[in-house]
DRENDO-1510 file (C-alpha; in Angstrom, 1 decimal, always signed):
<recs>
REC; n; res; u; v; w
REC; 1; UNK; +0.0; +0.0; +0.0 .
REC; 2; UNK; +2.8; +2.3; +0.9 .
REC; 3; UNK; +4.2; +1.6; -2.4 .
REC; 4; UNK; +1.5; +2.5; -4.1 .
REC; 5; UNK; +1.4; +5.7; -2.1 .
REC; 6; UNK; +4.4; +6.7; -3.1 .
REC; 7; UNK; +4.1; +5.9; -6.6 .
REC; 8; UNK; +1.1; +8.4; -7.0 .
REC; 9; UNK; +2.4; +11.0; -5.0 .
REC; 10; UNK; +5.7; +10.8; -7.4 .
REC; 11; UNK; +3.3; +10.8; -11.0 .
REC; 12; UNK; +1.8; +14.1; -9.2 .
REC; 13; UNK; +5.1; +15.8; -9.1 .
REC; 14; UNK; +5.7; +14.6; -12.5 .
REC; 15; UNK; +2.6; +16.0; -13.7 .
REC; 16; UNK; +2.9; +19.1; -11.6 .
REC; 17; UNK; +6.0; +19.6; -12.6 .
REC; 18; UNK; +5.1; +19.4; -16.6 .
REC; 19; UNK; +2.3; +21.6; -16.2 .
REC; 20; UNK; +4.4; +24.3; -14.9 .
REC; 21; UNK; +6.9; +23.9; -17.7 .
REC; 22; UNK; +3.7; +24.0; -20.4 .
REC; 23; UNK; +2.4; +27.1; -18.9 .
REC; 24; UNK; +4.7; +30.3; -18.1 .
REC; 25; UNK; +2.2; +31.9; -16.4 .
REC; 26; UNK; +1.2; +29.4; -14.0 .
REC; 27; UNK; +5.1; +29.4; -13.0 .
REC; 28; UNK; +5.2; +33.0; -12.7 .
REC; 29; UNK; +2.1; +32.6; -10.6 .
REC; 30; UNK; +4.1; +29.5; -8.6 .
REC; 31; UNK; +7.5; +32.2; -8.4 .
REC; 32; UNK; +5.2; +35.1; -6.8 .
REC; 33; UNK; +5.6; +37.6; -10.3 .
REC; 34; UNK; +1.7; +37.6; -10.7 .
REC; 35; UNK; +0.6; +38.8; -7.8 .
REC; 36; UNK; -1.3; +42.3; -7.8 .
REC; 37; UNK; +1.5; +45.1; -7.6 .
REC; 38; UNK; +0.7; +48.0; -9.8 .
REC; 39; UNK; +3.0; +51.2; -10.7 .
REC; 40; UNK; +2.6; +54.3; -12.0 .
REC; 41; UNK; +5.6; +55.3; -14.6 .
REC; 42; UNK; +6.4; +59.0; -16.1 .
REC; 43; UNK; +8.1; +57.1; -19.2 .
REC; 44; UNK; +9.9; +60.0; -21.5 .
REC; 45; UNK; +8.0; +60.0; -24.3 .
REC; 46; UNK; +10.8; +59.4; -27.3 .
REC; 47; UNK; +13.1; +57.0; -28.5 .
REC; 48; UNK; +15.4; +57.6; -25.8 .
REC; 49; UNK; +13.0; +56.5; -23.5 .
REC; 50; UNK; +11.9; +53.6; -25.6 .
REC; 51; UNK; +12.5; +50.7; -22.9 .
REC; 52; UNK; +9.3; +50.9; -20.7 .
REC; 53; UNK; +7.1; +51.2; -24.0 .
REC; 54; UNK; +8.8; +48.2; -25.8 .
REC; 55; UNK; +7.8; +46.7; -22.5 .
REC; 56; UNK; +4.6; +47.9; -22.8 .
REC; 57; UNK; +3.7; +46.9; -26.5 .
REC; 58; UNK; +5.5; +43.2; -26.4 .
REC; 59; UNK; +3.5; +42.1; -22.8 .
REC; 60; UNK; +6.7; +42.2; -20.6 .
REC; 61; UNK; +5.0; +44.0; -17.7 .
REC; 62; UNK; +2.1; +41.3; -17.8 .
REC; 63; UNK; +4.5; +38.8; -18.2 .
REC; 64; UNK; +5.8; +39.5; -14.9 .
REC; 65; UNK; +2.9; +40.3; -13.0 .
REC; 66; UNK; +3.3; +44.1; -12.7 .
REC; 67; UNK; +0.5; +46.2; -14.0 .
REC; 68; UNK; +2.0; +49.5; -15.6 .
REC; 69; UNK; +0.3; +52.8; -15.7 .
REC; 70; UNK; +2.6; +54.4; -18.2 .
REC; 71; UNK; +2.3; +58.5; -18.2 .
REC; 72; UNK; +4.4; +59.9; -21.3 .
REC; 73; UNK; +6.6; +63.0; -20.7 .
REC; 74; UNK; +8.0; +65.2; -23.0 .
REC; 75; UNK; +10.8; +66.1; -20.8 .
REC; 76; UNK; +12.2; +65.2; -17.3 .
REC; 77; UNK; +11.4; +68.3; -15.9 .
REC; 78; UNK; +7.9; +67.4; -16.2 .
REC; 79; UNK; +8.0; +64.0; -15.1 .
REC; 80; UNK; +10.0; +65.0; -11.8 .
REC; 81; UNK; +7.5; +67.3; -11.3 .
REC; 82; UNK; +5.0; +64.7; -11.4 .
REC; 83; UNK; +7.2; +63.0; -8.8 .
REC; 84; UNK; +7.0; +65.4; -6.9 .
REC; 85; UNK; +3.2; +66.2; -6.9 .
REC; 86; UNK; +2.8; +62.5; -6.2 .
REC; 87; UNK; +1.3; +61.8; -9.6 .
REC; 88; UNK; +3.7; +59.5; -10.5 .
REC; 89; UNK; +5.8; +56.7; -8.4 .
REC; 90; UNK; +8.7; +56.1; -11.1 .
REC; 91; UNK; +9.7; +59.2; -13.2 .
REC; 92; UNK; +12.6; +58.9; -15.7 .
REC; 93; UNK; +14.7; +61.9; -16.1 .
REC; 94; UNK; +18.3; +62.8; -17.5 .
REC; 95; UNK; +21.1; +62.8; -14.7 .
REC; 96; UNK; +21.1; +66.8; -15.0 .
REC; 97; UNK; +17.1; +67.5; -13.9 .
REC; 98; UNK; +18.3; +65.2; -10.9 .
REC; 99; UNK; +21.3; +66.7; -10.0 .
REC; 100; UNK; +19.9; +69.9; -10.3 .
REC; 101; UNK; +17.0; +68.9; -8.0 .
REC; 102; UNK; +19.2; +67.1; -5.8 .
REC; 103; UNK; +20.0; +70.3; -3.8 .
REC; 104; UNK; +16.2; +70.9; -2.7 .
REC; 105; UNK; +15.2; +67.5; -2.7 .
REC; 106; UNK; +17.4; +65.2; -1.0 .
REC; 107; UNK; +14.9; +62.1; -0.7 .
REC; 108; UNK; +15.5; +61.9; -4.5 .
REC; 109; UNK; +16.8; +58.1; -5.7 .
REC; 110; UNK; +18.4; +57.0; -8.0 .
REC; 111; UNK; +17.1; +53.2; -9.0 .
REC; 112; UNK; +19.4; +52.5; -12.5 .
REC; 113; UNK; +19.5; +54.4; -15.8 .
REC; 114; UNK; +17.1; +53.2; -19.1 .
REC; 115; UNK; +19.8; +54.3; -21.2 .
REC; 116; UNK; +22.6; +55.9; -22.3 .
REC; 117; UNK; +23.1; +58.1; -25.3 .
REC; 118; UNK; +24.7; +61.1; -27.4 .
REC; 119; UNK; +21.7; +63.2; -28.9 .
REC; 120; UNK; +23.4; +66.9; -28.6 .
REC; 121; UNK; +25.5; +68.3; -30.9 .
REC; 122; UNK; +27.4; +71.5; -31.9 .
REC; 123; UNK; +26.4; +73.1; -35.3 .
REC; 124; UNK; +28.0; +75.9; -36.7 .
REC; 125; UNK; +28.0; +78.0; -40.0 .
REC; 126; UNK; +30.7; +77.4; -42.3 .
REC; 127; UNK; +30.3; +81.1; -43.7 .
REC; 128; UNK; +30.7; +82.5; -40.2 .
REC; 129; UNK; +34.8; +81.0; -40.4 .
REC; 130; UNK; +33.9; +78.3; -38.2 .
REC; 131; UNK; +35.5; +74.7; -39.7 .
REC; 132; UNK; +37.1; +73.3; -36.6 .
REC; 133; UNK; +35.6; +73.7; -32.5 .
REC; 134; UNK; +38.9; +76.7; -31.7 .
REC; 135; UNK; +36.8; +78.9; -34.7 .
REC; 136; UNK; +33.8; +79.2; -32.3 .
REC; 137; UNK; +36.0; +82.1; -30.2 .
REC; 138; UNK; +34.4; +85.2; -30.3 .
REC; 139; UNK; +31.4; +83.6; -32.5 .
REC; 140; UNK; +27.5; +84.1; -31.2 .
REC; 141; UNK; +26.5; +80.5; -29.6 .
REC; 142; UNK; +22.9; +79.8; -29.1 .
REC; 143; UNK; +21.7; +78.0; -26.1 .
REC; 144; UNK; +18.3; +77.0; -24.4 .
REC; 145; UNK; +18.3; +77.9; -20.8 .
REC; 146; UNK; +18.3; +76.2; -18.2 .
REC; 147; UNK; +19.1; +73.2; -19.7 .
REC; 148; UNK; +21.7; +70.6; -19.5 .
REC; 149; UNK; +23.3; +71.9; -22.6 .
REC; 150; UNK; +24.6; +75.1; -21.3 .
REC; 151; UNK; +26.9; +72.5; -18.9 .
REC; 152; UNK; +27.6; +70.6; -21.8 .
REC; 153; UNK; +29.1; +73.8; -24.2 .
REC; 154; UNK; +31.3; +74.4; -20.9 .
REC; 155; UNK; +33.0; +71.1; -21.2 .
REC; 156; UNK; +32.9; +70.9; -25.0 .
REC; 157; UNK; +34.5; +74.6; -24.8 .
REC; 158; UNK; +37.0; +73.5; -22.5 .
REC; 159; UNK; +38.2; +70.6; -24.3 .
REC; 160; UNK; +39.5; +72.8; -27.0 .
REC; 161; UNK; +41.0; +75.4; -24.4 .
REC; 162; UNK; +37.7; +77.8; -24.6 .
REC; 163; UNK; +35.3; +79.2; -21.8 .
REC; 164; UNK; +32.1; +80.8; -21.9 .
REC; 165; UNK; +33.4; +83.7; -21.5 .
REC; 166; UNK; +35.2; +83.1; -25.1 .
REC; 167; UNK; +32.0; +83.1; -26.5 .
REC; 168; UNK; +29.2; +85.5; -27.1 .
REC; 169; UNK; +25.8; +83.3; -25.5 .
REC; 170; UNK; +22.7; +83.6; -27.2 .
REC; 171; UNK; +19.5; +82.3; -24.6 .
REC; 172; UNK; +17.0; +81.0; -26.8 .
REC; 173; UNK; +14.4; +77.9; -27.3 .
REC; 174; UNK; +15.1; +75.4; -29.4 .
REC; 175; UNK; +13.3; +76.1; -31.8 .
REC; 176; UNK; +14.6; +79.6; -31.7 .
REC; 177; UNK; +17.5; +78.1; -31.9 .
REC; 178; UNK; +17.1; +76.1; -35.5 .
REC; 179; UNK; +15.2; +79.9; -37.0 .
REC; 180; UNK; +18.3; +82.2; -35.9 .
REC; 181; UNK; +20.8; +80.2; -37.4 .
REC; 182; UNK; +19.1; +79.7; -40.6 .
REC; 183; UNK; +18.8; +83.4; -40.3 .
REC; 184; UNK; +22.3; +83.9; -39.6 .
REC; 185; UNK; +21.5; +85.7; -36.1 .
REC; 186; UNK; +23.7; +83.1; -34.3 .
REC; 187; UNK; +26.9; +81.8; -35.7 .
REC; 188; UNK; +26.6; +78.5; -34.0 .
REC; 189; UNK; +24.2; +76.2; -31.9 .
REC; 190; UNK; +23.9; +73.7; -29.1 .
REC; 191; UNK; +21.1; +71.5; -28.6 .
REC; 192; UNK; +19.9; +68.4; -28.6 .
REC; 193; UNK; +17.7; +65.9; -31.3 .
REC; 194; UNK; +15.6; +66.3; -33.1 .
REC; 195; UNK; +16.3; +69.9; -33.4 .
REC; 196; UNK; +19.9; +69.2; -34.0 .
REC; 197; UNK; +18.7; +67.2; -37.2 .
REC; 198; UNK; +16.7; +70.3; -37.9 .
REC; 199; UNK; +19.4; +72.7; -38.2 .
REC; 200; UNK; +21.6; +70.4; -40.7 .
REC; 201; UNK; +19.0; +70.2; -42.6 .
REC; 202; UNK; +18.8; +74.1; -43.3 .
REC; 203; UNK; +22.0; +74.8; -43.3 .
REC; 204; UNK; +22.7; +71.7; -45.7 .
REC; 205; UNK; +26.7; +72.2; -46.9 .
REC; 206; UNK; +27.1; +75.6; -45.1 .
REC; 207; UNK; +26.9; +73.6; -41.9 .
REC; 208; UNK; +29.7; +72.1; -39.6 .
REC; 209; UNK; +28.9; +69.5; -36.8 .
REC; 210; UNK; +30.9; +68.6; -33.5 .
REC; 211; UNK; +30.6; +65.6; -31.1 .
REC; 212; UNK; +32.3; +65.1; -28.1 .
REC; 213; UNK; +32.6; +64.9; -24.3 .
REC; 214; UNK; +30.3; +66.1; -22.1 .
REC; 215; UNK; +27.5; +65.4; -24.6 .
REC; 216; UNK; +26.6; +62.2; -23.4 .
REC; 217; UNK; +23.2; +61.6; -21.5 .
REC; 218; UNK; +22.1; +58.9; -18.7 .
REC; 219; UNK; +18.4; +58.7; -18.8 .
REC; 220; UNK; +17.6; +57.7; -15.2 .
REC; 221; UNK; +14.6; +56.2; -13.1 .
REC; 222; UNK; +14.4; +57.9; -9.8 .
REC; 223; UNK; +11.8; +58.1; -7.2 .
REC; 224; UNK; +11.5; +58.8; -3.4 .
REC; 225; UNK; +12.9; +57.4; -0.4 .
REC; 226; UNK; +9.3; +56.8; +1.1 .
REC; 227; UNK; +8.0; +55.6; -2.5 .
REC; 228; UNK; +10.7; +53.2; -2.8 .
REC; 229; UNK; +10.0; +51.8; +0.8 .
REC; 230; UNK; +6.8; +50.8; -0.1 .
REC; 231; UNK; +7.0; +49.5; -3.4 .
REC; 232; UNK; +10.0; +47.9; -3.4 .
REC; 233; UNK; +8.6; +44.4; -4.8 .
REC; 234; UNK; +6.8; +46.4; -7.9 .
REC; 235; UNK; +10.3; +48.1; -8.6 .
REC; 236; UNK; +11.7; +44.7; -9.1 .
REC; 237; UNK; +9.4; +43.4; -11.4 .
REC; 238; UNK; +9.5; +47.2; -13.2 .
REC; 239; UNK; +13.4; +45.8; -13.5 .
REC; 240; UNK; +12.7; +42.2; -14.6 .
REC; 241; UNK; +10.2; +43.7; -17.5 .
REC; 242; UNK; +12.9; +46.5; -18.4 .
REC; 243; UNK; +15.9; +44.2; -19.1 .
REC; 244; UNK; +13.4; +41.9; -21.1 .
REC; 245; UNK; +12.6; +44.9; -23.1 .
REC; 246; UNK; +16.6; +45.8; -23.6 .
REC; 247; UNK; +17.5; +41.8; -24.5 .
REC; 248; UNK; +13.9; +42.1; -27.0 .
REC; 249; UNK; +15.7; +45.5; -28.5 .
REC; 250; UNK; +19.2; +43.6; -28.8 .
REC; 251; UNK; +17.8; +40.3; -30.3 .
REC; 252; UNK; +15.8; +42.5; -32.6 .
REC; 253; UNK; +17.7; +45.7; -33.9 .
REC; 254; UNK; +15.4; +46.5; -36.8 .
REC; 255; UNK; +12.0; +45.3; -35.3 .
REC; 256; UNK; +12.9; +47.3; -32.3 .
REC; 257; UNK; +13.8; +50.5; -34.6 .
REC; 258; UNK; +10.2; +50.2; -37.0 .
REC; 259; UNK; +8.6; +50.3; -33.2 .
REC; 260; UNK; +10.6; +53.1; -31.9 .
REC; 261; UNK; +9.7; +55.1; -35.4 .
REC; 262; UNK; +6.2; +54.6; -35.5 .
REC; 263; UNK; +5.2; +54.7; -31.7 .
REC; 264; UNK; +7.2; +58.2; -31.7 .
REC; 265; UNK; +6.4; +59.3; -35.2 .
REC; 266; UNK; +9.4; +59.2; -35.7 .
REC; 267; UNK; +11.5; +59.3; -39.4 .
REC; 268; UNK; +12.9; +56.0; -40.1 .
REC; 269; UNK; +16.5; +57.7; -41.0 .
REC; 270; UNK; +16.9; +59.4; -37.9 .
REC; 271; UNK; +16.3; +56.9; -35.9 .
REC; 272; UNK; +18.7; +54.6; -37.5 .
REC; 273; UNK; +21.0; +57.4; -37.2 .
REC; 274; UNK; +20.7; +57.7; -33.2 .
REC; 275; UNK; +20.9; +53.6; -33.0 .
REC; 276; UNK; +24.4; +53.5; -32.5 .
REC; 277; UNK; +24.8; +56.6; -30.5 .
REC; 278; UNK; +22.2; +55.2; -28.2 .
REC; 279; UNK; +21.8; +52.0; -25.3 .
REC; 280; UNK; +18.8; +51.1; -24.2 .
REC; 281; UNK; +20.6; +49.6; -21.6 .
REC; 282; UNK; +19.6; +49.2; -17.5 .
REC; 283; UNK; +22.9; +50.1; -15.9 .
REC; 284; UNK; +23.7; +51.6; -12.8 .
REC; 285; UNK; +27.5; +53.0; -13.4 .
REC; 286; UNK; +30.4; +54.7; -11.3 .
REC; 287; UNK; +30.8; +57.3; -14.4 .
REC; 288; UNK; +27.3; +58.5; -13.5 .
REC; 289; UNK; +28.2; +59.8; -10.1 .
REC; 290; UNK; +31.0; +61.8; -11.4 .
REC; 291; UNK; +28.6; +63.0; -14.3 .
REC; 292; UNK; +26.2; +64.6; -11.3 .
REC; 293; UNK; +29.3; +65.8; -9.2 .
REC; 294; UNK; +30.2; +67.8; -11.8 .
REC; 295; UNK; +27.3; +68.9; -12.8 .
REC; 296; UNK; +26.4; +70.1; -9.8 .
REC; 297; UNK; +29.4; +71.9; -8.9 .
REC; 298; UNK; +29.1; +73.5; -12.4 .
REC; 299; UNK; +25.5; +75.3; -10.7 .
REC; 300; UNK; +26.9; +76.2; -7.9 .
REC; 301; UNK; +29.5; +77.9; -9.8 .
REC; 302; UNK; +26.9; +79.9; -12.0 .
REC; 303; UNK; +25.1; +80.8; -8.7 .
REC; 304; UNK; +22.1; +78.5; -9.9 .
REC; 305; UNK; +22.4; +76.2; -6.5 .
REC; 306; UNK; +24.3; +76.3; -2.7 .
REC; 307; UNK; +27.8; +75.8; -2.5 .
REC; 308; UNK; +27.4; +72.8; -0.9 .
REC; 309; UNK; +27.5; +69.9; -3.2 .
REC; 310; UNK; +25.6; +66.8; -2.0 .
REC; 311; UNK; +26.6; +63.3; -1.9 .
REC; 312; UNK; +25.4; +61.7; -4.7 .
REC; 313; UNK; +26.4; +58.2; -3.1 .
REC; 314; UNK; +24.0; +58.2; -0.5 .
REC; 315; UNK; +20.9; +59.3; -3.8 .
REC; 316; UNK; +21.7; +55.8; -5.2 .
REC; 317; UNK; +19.6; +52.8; -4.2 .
REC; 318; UNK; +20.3; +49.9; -5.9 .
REC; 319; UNK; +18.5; +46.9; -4.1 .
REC; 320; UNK; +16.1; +46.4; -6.6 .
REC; 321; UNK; +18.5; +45.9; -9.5 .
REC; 322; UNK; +21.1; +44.3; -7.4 .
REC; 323; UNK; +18.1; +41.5; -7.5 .
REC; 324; UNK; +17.1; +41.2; -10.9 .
REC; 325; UNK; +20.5; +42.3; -13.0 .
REC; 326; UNK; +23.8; +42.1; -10.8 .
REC; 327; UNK; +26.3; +42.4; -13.6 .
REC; 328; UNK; +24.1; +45.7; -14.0 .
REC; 329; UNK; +25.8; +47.9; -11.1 .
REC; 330; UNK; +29.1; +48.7; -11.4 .
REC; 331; UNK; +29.5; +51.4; -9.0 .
REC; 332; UNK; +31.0; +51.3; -5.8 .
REC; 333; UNK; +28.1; +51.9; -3.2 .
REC; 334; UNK; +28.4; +53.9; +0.3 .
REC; 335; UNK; +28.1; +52.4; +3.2 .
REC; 336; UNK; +25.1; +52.6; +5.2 .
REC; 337; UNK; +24.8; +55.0; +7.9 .
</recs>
């Protein structure tokens, strides 16, 4: 009898076992992925940002058991400030916005970063003398302000030897920007895509273009201490969907590109332009607390924050990806106090 017993208990397991591996979402049930955590997500609305909608569209929130209330944002400025308000529980936002919040704000944290990319540029006009970055001496630069490109022409200026003060600095929006130097009122431009792409196109041959240093971009996921607290399970799974979405975008470059054009109305050239200048990546690296420090000391320079610069170690909380992607952080943490 107690054979028997045993016999039927083990052709259970068997057929326990084989249901599970037939049916992924009764194992996600079984591993504790579907159960009812919900989030609410300021996702920048452009290809940049294109992790948590790839998630979105190809069921990887579903998959594991989070329910996503994704809120587009056309920049981080206005998904912090949804943060803030307590709109949103997750808002992603360049390193800059948070840095530059960091100083009023100091329950801001840093989960990881969606991606990393190089979408500003320097363009200049060839008729104004300007063929290599040392031309742009004495030449009107146009600017949006505030914005993280004014800190980005300091460092590409001081990389060839040039300060602000070198320069004549033109405040305008950016699409101000692309009108002037068509018109010829400004001799050269900073700014980012697609209004880099803009101004190429009118100035066609009779425009120069510069890359470099200091134009380089981590788009972060931040949120509060208190938020965090108590929703640190959801955050995970808002990992676990997020790297499916970046190994989805890896596996399939030119599916992932057609997506990112259409849900962005976006042109098909450009984007394939910003591919490789782009990863839609979840990292958490050491670079990006020397990106803030400087940043940050660069306001309190201009008189735009205190002069005393936080530490940007003790913004970083990285339990959740620590638990879903290891290989992920790279950054040497501080120590609890």
């Amino acid at each position: 009898m107690k054979r028997v017993f045993k016999i039927a208990i083990g052709l259970a397991a068997i057929v326990s076992v084989g249901a599970f591996a037939l049916q992924p979402t009764a194992l996600m049930d079984w591993l504790g992925w579907h159960t009812s955590d919900t989030l609410r997500l300021g996702a920048y609305e452009g290809d940049v940002g294109a992790l948590p909608w790839i998630a979105q569209d190809q069921g990887f929130f579903r998959k594991v058991g989070l329910d996503v209330q994704l809120q587009g944002n056309a920049s981080g400025k206005d998904a912090t400030d949804a943060l803030r308000a307590g709109q949103t529980d997750v808002a992603m936002a360049s390193e800059f916005v948070v840095a530059s919040r960091s100083f009023s704000e100091p329950d801001l944290r840093v989960l990881g970063s969606a991606s990393f990319y190089r979408n500003k540029g320097v363009v200049g006009r060839r008729d104004r003398g300007i063929s290599v970055p040392t031309d742009l001496k004495g030449k009107r630069i146009g600017v949006t302000s505030p914005s993280g490109a004014e800190y980005s022409l300091t460092v590409f200026l001081a990389m060839y030897g040039l300060t602000v003060q070198d320069v004549d600095i033109v405040k305008l929006p950016p699409q101000g920007l692309v009108e002037a130097i068509g018109t010829g009122d400004i001799d050269a431009a900073i700014t980012w895509e697609p209004h880099v792409g803009a101004i190429e196109a009118a100035l066609g041959p009779n425009g120069i273009s510069f890359q470099g240093d200091g134009l380089d971009v981590y788009l972060l996921l931040v949120t509060r201490q208190q938020v965090a607290d108590a929703n640190s399970k959801a955050i995970a799974k808002l990992f676990r969907a997020l790297v499916l979405a970046e190994e989805w975008a890896r596996d399939h470059p030119e599916e992932a590109k057609g997506f990112i054009a259409a849900r962005f109305k976006l042109d098909p050239a450009y984007v394939n332009s910003m591919w490789w200048r782009t990863q839609l990546s979840i990292t958490l690296p050491q670079e990006l607390l020397t990106a803030m420090d400087s940043e940050a000391r660069w306001l309190a320079g201009n008189g735009d924050a205190p002069a005393t610069i936080p530490d940007y170690s003790r913004f970083l909380r990285a339990d959740e990806l620590l638990s879903v992607k290891p290989s992920a952080v790279t950054l040497v943490l501080a120590p609890p106090r």
